[in-house]
C-alpha positions as a printed NumPy array, in Angstrom:
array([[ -56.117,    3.404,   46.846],
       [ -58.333,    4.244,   44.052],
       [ -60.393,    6.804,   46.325],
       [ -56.929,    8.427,   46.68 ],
       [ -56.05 ,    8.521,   43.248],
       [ -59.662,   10.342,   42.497],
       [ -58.758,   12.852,   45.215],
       [ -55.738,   13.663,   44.004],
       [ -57.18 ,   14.191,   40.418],
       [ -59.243,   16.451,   41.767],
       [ -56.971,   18.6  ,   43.894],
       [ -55.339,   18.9  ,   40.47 ],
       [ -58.128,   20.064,   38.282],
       [ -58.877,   22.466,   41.197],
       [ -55.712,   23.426,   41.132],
       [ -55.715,   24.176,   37.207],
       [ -59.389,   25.94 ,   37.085],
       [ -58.065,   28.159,   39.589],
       [ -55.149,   28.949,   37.96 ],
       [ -56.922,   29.943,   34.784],
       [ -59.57 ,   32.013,   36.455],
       [ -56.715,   33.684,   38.439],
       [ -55.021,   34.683,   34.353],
       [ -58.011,   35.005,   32.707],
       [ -61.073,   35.881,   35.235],
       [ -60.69 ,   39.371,   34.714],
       [ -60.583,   39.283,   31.05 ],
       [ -64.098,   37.076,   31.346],
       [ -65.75 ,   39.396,   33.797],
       [ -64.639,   42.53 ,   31.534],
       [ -66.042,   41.222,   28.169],
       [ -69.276,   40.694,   30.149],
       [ -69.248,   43.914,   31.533],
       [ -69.003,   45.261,   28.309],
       [ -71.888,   43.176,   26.498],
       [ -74.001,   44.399,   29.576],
       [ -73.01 ,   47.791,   28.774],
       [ -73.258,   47.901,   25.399],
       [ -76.543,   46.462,   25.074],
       [ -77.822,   48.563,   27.678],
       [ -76.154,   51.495,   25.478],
       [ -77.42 ,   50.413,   22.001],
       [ -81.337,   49.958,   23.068],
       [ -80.9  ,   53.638,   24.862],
       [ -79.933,   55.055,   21.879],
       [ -82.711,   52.98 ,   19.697],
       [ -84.927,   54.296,   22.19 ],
       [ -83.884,   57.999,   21.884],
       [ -83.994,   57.801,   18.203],
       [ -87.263,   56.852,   18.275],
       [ -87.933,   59.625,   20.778],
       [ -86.784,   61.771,   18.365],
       [ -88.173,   60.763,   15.375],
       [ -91.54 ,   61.214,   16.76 ],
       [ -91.089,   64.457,   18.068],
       [ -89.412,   65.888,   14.522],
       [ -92.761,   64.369,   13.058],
       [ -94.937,   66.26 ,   15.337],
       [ -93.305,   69.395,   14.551],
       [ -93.1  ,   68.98 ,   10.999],
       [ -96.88 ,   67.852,   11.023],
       [ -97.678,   71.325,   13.032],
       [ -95.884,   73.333,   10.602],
       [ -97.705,   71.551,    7.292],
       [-100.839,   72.288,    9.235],
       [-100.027,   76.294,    9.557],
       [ -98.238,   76.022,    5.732],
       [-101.75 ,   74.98 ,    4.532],
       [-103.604,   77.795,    6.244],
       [-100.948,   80.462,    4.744],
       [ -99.488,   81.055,    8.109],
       [ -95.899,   80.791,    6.907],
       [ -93.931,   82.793,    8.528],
       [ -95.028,   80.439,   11.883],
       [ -94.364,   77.199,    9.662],
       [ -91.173,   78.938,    8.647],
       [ -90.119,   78.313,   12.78 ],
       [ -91.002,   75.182,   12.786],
       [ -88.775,   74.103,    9.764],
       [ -85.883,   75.89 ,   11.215],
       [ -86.265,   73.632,   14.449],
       [ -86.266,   70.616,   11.798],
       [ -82.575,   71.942,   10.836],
       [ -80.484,   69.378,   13.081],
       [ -83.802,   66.453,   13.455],
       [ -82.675,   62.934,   12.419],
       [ -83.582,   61.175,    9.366],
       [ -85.233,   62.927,    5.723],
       [ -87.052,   65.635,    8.311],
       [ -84.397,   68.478,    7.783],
       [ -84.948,   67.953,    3.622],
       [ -88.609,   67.727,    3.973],
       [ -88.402,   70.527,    6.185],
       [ -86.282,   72.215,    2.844],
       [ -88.311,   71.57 ,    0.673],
       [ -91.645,   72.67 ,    2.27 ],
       [ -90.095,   76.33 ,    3.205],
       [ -88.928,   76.268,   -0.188],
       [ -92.954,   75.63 ,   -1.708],
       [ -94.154,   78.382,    1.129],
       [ -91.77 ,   81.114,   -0.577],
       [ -92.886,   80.206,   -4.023],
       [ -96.623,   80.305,   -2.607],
       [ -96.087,   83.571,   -1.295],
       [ -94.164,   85.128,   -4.672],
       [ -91.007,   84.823,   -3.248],
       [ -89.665,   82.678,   -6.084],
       [ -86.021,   83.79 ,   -6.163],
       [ -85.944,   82.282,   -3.106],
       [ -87.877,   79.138,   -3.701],
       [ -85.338,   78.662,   -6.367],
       [ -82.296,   78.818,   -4.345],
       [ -83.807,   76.502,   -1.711],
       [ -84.937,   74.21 ,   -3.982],
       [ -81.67 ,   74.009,   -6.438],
       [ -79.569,   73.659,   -2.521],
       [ -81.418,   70.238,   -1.543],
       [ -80.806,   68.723,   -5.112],
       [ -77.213,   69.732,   -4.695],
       [ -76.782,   68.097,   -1.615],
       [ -75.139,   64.829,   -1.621],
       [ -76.231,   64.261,    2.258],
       [ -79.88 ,   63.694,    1.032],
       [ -81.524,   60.931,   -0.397],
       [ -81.303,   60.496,   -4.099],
       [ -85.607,   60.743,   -4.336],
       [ -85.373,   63.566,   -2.164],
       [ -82.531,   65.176,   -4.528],
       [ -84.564,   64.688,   -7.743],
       [ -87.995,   66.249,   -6.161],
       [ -86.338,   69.643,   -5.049],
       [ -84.614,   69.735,   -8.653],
       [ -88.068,   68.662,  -10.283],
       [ -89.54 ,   71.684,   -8.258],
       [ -86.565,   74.131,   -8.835],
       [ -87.253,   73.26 ,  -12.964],
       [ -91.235,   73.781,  -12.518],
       [ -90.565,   77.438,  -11.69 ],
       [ -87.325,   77.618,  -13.876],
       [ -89.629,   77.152,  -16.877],
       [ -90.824,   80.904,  -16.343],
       [ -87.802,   82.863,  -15.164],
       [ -84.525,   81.062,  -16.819],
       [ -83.317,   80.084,  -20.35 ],
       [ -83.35 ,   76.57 ,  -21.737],
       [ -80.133,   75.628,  -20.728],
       [ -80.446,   76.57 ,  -17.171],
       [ -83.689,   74.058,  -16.735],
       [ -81.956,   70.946,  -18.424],
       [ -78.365,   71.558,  -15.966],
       [ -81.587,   70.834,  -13.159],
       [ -82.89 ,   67.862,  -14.991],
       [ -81.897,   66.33 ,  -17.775],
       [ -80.216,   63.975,  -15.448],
       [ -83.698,   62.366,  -14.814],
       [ -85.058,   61.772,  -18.372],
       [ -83.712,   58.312,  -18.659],
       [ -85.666,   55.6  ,  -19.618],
       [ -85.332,   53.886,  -16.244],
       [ -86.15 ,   56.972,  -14.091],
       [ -89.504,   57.248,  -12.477],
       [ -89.336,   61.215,  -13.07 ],
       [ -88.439,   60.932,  -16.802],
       [ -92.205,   62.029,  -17.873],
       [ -92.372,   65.46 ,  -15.591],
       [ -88.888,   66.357,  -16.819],
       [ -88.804,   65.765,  -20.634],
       [ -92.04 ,   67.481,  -20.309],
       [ -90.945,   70.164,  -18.954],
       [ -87.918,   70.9  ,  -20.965],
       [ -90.075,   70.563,  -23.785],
       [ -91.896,   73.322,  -22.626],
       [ -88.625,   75.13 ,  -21.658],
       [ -87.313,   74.538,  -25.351],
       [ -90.532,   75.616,  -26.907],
       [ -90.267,   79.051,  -24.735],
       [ -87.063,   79.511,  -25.243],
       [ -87.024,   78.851,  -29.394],
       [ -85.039,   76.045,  -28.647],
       [ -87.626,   73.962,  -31.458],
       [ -85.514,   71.15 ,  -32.783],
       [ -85.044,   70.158,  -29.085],
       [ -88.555,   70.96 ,  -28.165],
       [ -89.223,   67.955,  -30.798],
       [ -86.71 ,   65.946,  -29.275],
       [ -88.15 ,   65.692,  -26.004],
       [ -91.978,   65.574,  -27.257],
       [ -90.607,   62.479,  -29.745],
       [ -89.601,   60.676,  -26.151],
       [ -92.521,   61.358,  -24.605],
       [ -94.795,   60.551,  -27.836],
       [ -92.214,   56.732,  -27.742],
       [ -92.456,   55.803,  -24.078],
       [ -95.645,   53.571,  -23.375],
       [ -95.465,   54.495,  -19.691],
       [ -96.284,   58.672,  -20.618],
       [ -99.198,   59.082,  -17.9  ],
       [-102.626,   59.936,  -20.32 ],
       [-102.567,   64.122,  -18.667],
       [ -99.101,   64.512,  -19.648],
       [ -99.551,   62.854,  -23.146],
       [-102.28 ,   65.493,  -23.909],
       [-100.749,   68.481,  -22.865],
       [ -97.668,   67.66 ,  -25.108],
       [ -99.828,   67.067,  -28.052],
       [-101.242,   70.65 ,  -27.65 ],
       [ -97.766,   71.661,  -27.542],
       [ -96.954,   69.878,  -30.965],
       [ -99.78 ,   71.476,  -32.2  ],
       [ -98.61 ,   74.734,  -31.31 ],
       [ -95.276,   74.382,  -32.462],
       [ -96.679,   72.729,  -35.822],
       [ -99.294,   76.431,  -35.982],
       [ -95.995,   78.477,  -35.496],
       [ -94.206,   77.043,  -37.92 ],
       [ -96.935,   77.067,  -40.598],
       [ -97.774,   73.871,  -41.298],
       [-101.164,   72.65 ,  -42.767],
       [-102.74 ,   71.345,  -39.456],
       [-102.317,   71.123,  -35.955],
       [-102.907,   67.368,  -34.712],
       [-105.765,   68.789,  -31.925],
       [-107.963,   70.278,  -34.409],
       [-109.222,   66.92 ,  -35.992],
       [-110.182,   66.866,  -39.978],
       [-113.889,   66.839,  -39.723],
       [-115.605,   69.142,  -42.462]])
């Protein structure tokens, strides 16, 4: 009797598994499917980014190489191809054209490339602050004061890596400009901040001294008081 008893159990859990499978079988074999798929799917696409990746840094590799040797209307190409690449390659790509037109005397142009990638909220942050950096560097000789501190006066904090290129350079920019009391302002900063890198430090000093010579007073910090 027992043996029949087992049987029957059996016959019943039979019975049940195959009523599940028969409800939710397809549901099963469809969320499988899908894992397949989209596995299959997301390593493709890891795999064609990385295609791509190392193509765009070929190409912006060959155009650095003809940028160095002045050929830049045939780096100026390659960039353009870098326009729709993946990753920081079409703001690298930017901001080299940008340094070929200033190379070349086209700075007008430089300019507006340079002030478009710091404006851009699609690029990195670093990469935004470089091409604003650059745009200021060549500010400095064609705009007024005010014009080179909308680029970077942002980046003079005391926590921003940058904050040594740019209050030197709006000191300059000041001093240019007759803008002295600010010219002081941002020397003072640089004179305060412990991390001023030794080549910037110096060049500011001869720009207090110069400022001091204009301005008449006794003796210019550089000169020393040897006799």
């Amino acid at each position: 009797m027992s043996d029949i008893f087992r049987e029957v159990d059996e016959d019943i859990r039979q019975e049940k598994y195959r009523r599940l499978w028969d409800r939710f079988g397809p549901w099963v074999i469809g969320v499988a499917v899908l894992i397949v798929v989209g596995t299959g799917g997301y390593r493709g696409w890891l795999y064609w980014e990385e295609q791509q990746s190392q193509s765009a840094g070929d190409t912006f590799f060959d155009a650095v190489q003809l940028s160095e040797e002045g050929k830049y209307e045939e780096a100026a190409a390659l960039y353009g191809e870098l326009e729709g690449a993946i990753g920081s390659y079409p703001a690298l790509a930017q901001l080299r054209r940008a340094t070929d037109l200033a190379n070349s005397g086209e700075t007008e142009a430089a300019l507006t490339v340079f002030d478009a990638v710091s404006r851009d909220s699609a690029h990195l942050e670093g990469v935004r602050n470089v091409a604003a950096l650059r745009a200021a560097y060549l500010a400095v000789d064609q705009e007024d004061y005010a014009a080179v501190a909308d680029r970077i006066e942002r980046l003079t904090e005391a926590s921003d890596p940058y904050r040594s290129a740019a209050r030197e350079l709006l000191a300059l920019s000041a001093w240019k400009n007759g803008e002295i009391a600010s010219a002081q302002q941002w020397i003072t900063a640089l004179e305060e901040d412990a991390e001023t890198p030794g080549d910037v430090s110096r060049r500011v000093s001869i720009l207090k001294d110069l400022i001091r010579s204009s301005n008449g007073d006794v003796q210019a910090d550089s000169e020393g008081t040897d006799q």
